[in-house]
C-alpha positions in Angstrom: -150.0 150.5 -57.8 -146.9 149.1 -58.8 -145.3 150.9 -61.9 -144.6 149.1 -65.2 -140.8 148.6 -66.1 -141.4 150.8 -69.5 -142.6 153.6 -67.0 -139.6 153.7 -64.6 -137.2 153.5 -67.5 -139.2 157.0 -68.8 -139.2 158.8 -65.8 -135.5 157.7 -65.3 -134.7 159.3 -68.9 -133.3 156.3 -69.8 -135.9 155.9 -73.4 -138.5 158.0 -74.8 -142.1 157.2 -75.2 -141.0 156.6 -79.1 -138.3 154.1 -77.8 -140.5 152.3 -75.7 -143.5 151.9 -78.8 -140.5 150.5 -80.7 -139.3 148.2 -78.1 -142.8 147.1 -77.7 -143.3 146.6 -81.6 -140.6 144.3 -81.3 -141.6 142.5 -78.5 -144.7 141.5 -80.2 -142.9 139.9 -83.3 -140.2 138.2 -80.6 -142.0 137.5 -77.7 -139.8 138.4 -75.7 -139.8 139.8 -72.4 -139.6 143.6 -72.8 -136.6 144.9 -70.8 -134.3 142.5 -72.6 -135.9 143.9 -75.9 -134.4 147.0 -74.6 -131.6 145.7 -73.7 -130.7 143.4 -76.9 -131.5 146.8 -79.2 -129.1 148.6 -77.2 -131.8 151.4 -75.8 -130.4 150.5 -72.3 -127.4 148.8 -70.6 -128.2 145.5 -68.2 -127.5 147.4 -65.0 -130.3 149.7 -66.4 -133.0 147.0 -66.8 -132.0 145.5 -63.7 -131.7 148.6 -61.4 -135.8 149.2 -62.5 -136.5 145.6 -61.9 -135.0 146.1 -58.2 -137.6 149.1 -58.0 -140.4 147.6 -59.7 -140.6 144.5 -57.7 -138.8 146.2 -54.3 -136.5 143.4 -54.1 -132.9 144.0 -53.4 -130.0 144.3 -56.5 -127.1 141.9 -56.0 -123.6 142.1 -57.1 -122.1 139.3 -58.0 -119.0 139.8 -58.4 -117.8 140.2 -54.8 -120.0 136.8 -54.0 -118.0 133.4 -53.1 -120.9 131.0 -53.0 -120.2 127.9 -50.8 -119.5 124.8 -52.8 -122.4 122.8 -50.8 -124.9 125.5 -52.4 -123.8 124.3 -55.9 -125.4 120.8 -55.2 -128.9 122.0 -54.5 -129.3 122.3 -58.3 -127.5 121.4 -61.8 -125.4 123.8 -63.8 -128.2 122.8 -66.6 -131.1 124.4 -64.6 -128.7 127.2 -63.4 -128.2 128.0 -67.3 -132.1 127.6 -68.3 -133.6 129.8 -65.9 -130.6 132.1 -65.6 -130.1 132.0 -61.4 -127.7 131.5 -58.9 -128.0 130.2 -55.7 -126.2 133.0 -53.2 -126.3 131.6 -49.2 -128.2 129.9 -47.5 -129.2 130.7 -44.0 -131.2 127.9 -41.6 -134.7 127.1 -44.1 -134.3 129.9 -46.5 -132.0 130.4 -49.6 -131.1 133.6 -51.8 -131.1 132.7 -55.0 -129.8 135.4 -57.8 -132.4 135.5 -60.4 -131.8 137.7 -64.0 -135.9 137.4 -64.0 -137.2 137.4 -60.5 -141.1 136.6 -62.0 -140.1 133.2 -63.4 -142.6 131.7 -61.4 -141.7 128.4 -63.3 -138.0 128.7 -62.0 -139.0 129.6 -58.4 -141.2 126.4 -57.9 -138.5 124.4 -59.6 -136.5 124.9 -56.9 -139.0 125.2 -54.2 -139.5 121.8 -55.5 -136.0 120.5 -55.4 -134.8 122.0 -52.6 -137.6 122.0 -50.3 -136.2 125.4 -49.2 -138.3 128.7 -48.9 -136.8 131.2 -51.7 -135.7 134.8 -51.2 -135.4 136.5 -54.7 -132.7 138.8 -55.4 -131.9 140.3 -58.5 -128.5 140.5 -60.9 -127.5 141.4 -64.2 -127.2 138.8 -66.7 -124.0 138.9 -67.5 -123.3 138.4 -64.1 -125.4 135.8 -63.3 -123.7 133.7 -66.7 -120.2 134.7 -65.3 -121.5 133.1 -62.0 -122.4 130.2 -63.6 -119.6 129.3 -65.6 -117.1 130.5 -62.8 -118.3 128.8 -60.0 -119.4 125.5 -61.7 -115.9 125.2 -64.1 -113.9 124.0 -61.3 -116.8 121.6 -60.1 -117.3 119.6 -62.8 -113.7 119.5 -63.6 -113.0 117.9 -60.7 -115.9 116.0 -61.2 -114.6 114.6 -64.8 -110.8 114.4 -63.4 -112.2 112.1 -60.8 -114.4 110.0 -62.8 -111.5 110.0 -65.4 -108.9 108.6 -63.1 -111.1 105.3 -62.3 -110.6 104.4 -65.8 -107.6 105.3 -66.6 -104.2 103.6 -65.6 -102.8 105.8 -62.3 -99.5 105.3 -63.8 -100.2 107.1 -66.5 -101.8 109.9 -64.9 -98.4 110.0 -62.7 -96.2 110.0 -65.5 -96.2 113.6 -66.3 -92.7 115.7 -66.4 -92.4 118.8 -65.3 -89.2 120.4 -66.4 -86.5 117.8 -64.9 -88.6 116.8 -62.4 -90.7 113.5 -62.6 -93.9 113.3 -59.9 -93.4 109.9 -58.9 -94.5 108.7 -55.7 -97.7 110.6 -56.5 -99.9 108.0 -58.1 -102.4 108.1 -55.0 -102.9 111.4 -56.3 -103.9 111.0 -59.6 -107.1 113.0 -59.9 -105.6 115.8 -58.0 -102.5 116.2 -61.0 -105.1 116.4 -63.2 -107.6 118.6 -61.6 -103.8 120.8 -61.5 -103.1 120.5 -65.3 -106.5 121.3 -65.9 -106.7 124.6 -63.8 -103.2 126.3 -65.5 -104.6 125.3 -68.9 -107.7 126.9 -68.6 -105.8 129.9 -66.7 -103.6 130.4 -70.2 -106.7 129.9 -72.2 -108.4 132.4 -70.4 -104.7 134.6 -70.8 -105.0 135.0 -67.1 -101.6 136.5 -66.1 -101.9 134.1 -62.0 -103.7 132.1 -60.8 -104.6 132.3 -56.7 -105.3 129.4 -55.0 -106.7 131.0 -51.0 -108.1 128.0 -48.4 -110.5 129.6 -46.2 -112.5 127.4 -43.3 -115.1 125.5 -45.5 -113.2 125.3 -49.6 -110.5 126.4 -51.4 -111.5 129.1 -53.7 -110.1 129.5 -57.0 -109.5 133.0 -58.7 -107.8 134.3 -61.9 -105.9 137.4 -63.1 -107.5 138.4 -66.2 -107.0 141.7 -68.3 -105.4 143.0 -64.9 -108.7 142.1 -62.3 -108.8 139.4 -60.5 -112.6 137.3 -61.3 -113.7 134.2 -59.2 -113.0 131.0 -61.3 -114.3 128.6 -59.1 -114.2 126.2 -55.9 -112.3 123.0 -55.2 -113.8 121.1 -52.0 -111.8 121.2 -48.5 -110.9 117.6 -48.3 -108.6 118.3 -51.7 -106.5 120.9 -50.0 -103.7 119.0 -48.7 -102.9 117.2 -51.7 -103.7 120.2 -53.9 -101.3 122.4 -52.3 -98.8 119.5 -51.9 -99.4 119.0 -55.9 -98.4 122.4 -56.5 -95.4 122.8 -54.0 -93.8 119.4 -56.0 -94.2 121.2 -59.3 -92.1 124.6 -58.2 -89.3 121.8 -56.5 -90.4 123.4 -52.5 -90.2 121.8 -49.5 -93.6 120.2 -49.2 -93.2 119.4 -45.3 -92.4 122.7 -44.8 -95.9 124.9 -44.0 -94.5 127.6 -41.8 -92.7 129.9 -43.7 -93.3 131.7 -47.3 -91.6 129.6 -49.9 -90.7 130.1 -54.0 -90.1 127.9 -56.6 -91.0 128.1 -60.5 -91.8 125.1 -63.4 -92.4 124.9 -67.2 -95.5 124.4 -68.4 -95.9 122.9 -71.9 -99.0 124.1 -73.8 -99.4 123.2 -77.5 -96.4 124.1 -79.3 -95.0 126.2 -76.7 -94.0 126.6 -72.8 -94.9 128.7 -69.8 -92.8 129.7 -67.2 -95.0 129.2 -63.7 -93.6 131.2 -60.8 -94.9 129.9 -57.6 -95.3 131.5 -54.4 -96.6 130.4 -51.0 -97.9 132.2 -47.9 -98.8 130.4 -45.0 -102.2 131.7 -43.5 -104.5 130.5 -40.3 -106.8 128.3 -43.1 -103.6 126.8 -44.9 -101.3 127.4 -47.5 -102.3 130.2 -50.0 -100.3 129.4 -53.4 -100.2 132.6 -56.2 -98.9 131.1 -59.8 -97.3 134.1 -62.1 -98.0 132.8 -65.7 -95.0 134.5 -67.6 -96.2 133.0 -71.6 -92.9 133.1 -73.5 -94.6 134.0 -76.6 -95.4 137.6 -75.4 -91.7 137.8 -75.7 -92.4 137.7 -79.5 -93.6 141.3 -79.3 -92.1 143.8 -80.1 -92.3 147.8 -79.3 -93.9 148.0 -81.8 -97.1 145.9 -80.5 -97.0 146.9 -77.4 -99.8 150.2 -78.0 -97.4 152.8 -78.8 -98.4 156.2 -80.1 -96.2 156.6 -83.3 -94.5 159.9 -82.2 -94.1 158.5 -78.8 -92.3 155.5 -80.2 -89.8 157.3 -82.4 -88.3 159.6 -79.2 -88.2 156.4 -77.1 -86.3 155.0 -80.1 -83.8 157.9 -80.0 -83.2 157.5 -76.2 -82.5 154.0 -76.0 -80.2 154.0 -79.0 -77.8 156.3 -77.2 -74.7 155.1 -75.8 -74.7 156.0 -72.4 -77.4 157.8 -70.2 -80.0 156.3 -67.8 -83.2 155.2 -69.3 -86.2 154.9 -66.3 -89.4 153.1 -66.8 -92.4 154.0 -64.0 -95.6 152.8 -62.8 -97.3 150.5 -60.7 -96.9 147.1 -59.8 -98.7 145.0 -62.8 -98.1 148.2 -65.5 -96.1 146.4 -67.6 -92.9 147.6 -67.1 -91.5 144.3 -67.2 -92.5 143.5 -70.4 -91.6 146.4 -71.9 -88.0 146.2 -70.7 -87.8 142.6 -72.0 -88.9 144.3 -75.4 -86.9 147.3 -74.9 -83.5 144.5 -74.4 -84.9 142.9 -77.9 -85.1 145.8 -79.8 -81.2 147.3 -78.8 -79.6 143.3 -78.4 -76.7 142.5 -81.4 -73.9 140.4 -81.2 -71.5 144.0 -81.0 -72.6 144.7 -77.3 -72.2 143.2 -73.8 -76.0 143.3 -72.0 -75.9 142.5 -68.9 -79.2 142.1 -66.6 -79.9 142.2 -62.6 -83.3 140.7 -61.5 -85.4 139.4 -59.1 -86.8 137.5 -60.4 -85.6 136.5 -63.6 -88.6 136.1 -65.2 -88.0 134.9 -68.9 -84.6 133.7 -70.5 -83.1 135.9 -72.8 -80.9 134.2 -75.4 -77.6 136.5 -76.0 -78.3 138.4 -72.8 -76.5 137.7 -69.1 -78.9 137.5 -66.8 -78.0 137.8 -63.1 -80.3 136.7 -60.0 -79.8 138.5 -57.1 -79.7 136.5 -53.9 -80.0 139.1 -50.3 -79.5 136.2 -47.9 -75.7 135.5 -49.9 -75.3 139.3 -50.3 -76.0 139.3 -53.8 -78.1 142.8 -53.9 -78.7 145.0 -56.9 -76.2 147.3 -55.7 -73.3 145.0 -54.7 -73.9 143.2 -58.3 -73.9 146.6 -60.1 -70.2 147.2 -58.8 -69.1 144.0 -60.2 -70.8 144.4 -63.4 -68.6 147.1 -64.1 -65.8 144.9 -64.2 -67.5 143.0 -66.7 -66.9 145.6 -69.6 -70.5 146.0 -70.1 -72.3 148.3 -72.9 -75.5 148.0 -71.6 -77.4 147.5 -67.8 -80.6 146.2 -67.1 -81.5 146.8 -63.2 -85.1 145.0 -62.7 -85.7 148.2 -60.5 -84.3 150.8 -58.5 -85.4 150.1 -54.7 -83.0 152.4 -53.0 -80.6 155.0 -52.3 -77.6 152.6 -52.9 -78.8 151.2 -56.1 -80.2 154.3 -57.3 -76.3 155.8 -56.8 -74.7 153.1 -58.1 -77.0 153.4 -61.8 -76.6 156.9 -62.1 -72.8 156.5 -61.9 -72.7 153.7 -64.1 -74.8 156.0 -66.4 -71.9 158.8 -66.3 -69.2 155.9 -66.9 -70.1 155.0 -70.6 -72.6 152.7 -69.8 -76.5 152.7 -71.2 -78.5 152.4 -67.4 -82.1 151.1 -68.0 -84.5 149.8 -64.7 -87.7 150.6 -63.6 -88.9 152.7 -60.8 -92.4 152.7 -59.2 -94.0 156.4 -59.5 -97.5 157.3 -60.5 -96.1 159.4 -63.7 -92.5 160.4 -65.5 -91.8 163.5 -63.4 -92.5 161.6 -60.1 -89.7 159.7 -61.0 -87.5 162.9 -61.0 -88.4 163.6 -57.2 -88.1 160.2 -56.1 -84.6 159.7 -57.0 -83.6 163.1 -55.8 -85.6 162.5 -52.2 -83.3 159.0 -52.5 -80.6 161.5 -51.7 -79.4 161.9 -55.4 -77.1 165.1 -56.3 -79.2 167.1 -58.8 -76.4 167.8 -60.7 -75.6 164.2 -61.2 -79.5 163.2 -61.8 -79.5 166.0 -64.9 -76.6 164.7 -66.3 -77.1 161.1 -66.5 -81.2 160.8 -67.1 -82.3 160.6 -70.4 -85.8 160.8 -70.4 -88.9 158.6 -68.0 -90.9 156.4 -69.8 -94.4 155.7 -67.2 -97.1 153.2 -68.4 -100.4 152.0 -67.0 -101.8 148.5 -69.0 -106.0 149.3 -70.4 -108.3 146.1 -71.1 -108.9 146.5 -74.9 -113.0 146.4 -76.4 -113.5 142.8 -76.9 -114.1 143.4 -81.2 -116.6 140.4 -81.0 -119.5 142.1 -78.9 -118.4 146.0 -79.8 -121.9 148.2 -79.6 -121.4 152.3 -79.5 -121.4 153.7 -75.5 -122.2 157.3 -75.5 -121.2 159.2 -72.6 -122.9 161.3 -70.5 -122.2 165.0 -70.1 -120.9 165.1 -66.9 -118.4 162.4 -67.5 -117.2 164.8 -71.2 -116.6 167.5 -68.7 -114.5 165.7 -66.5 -112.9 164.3 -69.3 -112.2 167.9 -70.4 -113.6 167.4 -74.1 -115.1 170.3 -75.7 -118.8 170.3 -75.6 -120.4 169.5 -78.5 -118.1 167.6 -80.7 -119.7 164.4 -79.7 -117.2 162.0 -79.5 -117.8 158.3 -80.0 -117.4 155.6 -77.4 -117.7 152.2 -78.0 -117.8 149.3 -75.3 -117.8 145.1 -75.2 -121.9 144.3 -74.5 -120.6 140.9 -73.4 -119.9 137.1 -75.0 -118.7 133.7 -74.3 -115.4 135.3 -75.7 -114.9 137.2 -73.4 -116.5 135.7 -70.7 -118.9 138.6 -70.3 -116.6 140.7 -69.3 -117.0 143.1 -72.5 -113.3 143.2 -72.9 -110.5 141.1 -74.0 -106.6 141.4 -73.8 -104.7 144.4 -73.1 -102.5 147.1 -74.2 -99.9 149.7 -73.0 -100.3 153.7 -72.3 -97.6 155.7 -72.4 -96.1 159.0 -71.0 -93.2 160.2 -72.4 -91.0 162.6 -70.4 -87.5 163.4 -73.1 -85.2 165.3 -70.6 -84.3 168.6 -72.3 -82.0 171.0 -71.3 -84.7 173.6 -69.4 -85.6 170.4 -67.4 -81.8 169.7 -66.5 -82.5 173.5 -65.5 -85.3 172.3 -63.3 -83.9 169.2 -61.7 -80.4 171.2 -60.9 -82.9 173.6 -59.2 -84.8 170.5 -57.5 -88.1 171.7 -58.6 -91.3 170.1 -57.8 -92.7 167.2 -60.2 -95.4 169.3 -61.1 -93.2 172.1 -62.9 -91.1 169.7 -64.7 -94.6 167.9 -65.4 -95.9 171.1 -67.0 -92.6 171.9 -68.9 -92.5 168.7 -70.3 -96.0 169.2 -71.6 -95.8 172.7 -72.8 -92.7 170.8 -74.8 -95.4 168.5 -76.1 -95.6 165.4 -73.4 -98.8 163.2 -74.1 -100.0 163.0 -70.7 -101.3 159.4 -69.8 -104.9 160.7 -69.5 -104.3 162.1 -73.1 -103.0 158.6 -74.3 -105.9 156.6 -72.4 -108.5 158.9 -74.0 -106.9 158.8 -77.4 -107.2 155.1 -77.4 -111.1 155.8 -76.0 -111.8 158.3 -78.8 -110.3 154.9 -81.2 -112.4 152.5 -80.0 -109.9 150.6 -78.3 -111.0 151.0 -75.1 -113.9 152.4 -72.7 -114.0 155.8 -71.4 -114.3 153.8 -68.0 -111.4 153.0 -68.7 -109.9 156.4 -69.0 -111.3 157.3 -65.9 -110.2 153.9 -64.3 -106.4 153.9 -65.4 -105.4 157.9 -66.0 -104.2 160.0 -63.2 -107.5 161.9 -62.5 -108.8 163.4 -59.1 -111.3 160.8 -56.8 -114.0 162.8 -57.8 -113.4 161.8 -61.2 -113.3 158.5 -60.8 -116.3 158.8 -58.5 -118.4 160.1 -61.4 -117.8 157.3 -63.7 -119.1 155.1 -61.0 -122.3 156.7 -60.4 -123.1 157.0 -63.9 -122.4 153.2 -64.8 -120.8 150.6 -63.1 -117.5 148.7 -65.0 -118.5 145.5 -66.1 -115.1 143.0 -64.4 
C-alpha cells in the first residue's frame, strides 16, 4: 500500500506529527492540496514536497533547468493551459510525450491533453518554481516573435527600418522588419532582466536563447530555425561585422538606448557546424554610477584599500575569476582617485566603458599594439597613474612592476583564486622577488554573490552538517534567510549581486616572505594572523546578514569539493 505524502515527509524528518495536524488544520479552512500547505507555511522547501511526490507515486523527478524543450512541443498546448495546470511539455518520442507536471494527479490536466494532443502521456514530476520558470522562459521568446510578426503587418516596414544604432542606420533591411524587432525586443528584456549577455547558440532544429543573470546562465527561450539567417545577420549589422563573412570569429560593439540612458553591446561571433553562435556583453553605463562604496565592501576592508590606492607609486593587483568583477571595480577604483591634477592613463582589451577625463588605450596584437609594447610608451607620456586591463604575461608583468618602482601608481588585474595566489603567480612569471616586494602594495581578490531577492525573504535554517563545514560554533544558531521565489525574481529566489572581498595589505614580514619566495599558503596565513578577512569569512558574513544564502557561501568561497558536495546533498540551489 502506497504511503501518504504526510507519512514520507515524517519518516524523512522533514515535519513532526504536530506539523502535519497543523498543516492539515489548514488545509481544511483552504482547501488546498496538502504538500503545498506545507510548502506555502514554510514547514518544507519545494524540492521537499516534490522529492516525496517522486516516491509516493514512483514516477521519476525532473530537472528543469538543464531541459531545452523543442519549439514544435510548445504548439501542442497554450501558454494559458501550461500556466492553469502548472506543466510542461518535456520531448516527445514516436506516440508518447513527457510532460512536467507540479501535480502529477491532476487527472483534469492529464485528459486535457490526452485530449488535445491525442498523444499517450508519461508524467514526470518538477518543482513549481521550475515548472513557472519553464513557462515563462520558453514561451517569452514565442509569443514575442509571435506579436513582432503580427505587429509588422500593420505597421509601416519603413518605420520598423528606421531605427539608429549609434551612427549606423539599418537601411536595406526593411524585408526584415519583424526580425529588428524580435532583436530590440530580446536586449530590452535582457536589461530588464539585468542579464549581464545574452547567447544566441543555433543547434540542428532552433535557435535557443539564454541569458546571464546574477552570474548563471538560465534558458530564455527559442526562436524558430527559418529566422536564423536573418537573426544572426540582424545582429552582425548592429556590431558594424562583415555579414558575408561566416568563417571566422568576428567582433564588433553598438549603443543601445533604453529609457533615459544607453548600453554599450559587445558582440562576439563564433562560427560552429549549426551556424553562427553570437554572445552580446551588456556593459549598462549606469553601473558606472557606483561607487566603492556600493560595491559590498566591509567598512574596515574599504578604508585599507583606500589607503593603498591613494599612494603615489606602488602596484595595486586585483584577482579572481573571469566574471568576478574585477572590471568594475577597477572602473570604480579610476573614479574614486581621477582629478584634474593627474595624468591616468588606461591599456584594455577591450575598452569596455568611456571614461571621461581618463586616456583610454585599445590594444591591437595583429598591429603590435600589446600591453607590454604600450606600457613602454606610456612612460613617455608623463603619467601619474596606469591602468593595465590585466597582467597576461612575463613581459607585461615586468614592464608594471618597473613602472611601479619608477614613480608611477600600477593598478591591473590578475586571474588567481585568492590575494596570495597572486604573489606566486607573478614570481612563477619569472619576477625577481626582490623587485615583487618592493613595488606590490597589497592584492585585492573578489568573487560576485547573488543577493536574497528582499521581496520573497522566508528564514533557511541550516542543517548541522553544513555549520560544521562552515566552521561555526555549535550551538549559537545562526540565522539564514533565503528568496522562496516571485515573479520578481523570476523564481530564482535571488536578485542582483554584490562584491566579496579579500584583502591582502603587503607588510613588511610578507616582503620577508616574498624575498624568501615562500608558498602562497604562508603568506596566506600571515596575512590572516595580521587580520585578513578571508573570502569564506566575507561570503559568510554577508550569510549571517541576510544578504545572501549559505549556498552561497559554500558556492562562491574557497572551500574543499567535499564542501561544496555537502551543500548539494542537503538542498539543491534554486538557478
Amino acid at each position: 500500500m502506497n504511503k501518504r505524502i504526510g507519512d514520507i515527509l515524517i519518516e524523512k524528518e522533514l515535519i513532526t506529527k504536530e506539523t502535519l495536524k497543523q498543516a492539515l488544520a489548514i488545509q481544511k479552512q483552504t482547501g488546498k492540496r496538502l504538500g503545498q500547505v506545507l510548502v506555502d507555511e514554510h514547514f518544507i522547501t519545494d524540492d521537499d514536497l516534490t522529492d516525496a511526490i517522486s516516491e509516493r507515486l514512483d514516477i521519476a523527478k525532473l530537472s528543469l533547468e538543464s531541459i531545452v524543450i523543442a519549439p514544435e512541443l510548445l504548439e501542442l498546448f497554450s501558454a494559458d493551459m501550461a500556466r492553469r495546470h502548472l506543466l510542461v511539455p518535456v520531448f516527445k518520442l514516436g506516440n508518447s510525450l513527457t510532460v512536467a507536471m507540479v501535480d502529477p494527479l491532476d487527472v483534469v490536466a492529464v485528459d486535457e491533453i490526452k485530449y488535445r494532443t491525442k498523444l499517450k502521456i508519461n508524467r514526470v514530476v518538477a518543482t513549481r518554481s521550475s515548472v513557472m520558470s519553464a513557462i515563462e522562459e520558453n514561451y517569452l521568446a514565442k509569443d514575442s516573435l509571435d506579436q513582432a510578426l503580427e505587429d509588422a503587418t500593420r505597421e509601416k516596414e519603413a518605420d520598423l527600418a528606421d531605427i539608429t544604432i549609434g551612427e549606423q542606420r539599418d537601411e536595406g533591411l526593411a524585408g526584415d522588419a519583424p526580425v529588428i524587432k524580435y532583436v530590440n525586443l530580446l536586449i530590452a528584456q535582457a536589461i530588464k532582466n539585468r542579464a549581464s549577455d545574452i547567447h544566441v547558440e543555433p543547434d540542428d532544429v532552433n535557435v535557443r536563447i539564454r541569458y546571464r543573470v546574477n552570474g548563471l546562465l538560465r534558458k530564455e527561450g527559442v526562436s524558430p530555425k527559418s529566422i536564423q539567417p536573418a537573426l544572426i545577420s540582424r545582429l552582425k549589422i548592429m556590431a558594424d561585422i562583415d555579414v558575408s563573412e561566416k568563417r571566422i570569429p568576428q567582433d564588433g560593439r553598438f549603443t543601445f538606448a533604453w529609457g533615459n540612458s544607453a548600453v554599450d553591446v559587445r558582440v562576439s561571433t563564433l562560427p560552429t557546424i549549426h551556424g553562427e553562435k553570437v554572445v552580446m556583453r551588456l556593459l549598462d553605463r549606469r553601473n558606472l554610477l557606483l561607487g566603492l562604496d556600493h560595491l559590498g565592501f566591509e567598512d574596515q576592508v574599504l578604508a585599507e584599500f583606500h589607503k593603498i590606492i591613494h599612494k603615489p607609486e606602488g602596484l595595486v593587483l586585483i584577482s579572481g575569476p573571469t566574471g568576478s568583477g574585477k572590471t568594475s571595480t577597477l572602473y570604480a577604483l579610476l573614479d574614486e582617485i581621477n582629478s584634474v591634477e593627474k595624468n591616468i592613463i588606461t591599456i584594455e582589451d577591450p575598452v569596455e566603458y568611456n571614461l571621461p577625463g581618463i586616456n583610454q588605450v585599445q590594444t591591437n596584437d595583429k598591429a603590435g599594439l600589446t600591453f607590454a609594447s604600450c606600457l613602454r610608451s606610456i612612460l613617455r607620456q608623463n603619467p601619474d597613474i596606469i591602468m593595465v586591463g590585466e597582467i597576461r604575461d612575463a613581459e607585461t608583468a615586468t614592464m608594471a612592476v618597473r613602472s611601479a618602482m619608477t614613480g608611477h601608481l600600477v593598478l591591473s588585474t590578475i586571474h588567481t583564486n585568492d590575494a596570495a595566489g597572486a604573489v606566486t603567480r607573478l614570481l612563477d612569471m619569472g619576477i625577481e622577488s626582490y623587485l615583487l616586494a618592493s613595488s606590490l602594495l597589497g592584492v585585492l581578490a573578489q568573487r560576485l554573490i547573488r543577493v536574497v531577492c528582499d521581496a520573497c525573504v522566508v528564514d533557511d535554517p541550516a542543517p548541522e552538517s553544513i555549520l560544521r563545514e562552515m566552521e561555526i560554533e555549535p550551538g549559537t544558531e545562526p540565522r539564514f534567510v533565503q528568496g522562496s521565489g516571485c515573479d520578481e525574481c523570476h523564481q530564482s529566489g535571488y536578485r542582483g549581486r554584490t562584491g566579496a572581498y579579500e584583502l591582502l595589505v603587503v607588510t613588511d614580514r610578507i616582503k620577508d616572505l616574498i624575498i624568501g619566495e615562500r608558498s602562497s599558503g604562508e603568506i596566506k596565513a600571515e596575512a590572516v594572523a595580521r587580520g585578513m578577512v578571508t573570502l569564506h569569512k566575507a561570503t559568510l558574513s554577508k550569510a549571517l546578514g541576510g544578504i545572501t544564502t549559505y549556498r552561497e557561501v559554500l558556492r562562491v568561497s574557497q572551500r574543499s569539493e567535499d564542501m561544496a558536495r555537502s551543500a548539494v546533498s542537503a538542498e539543491p540551489v534554486q538557478v
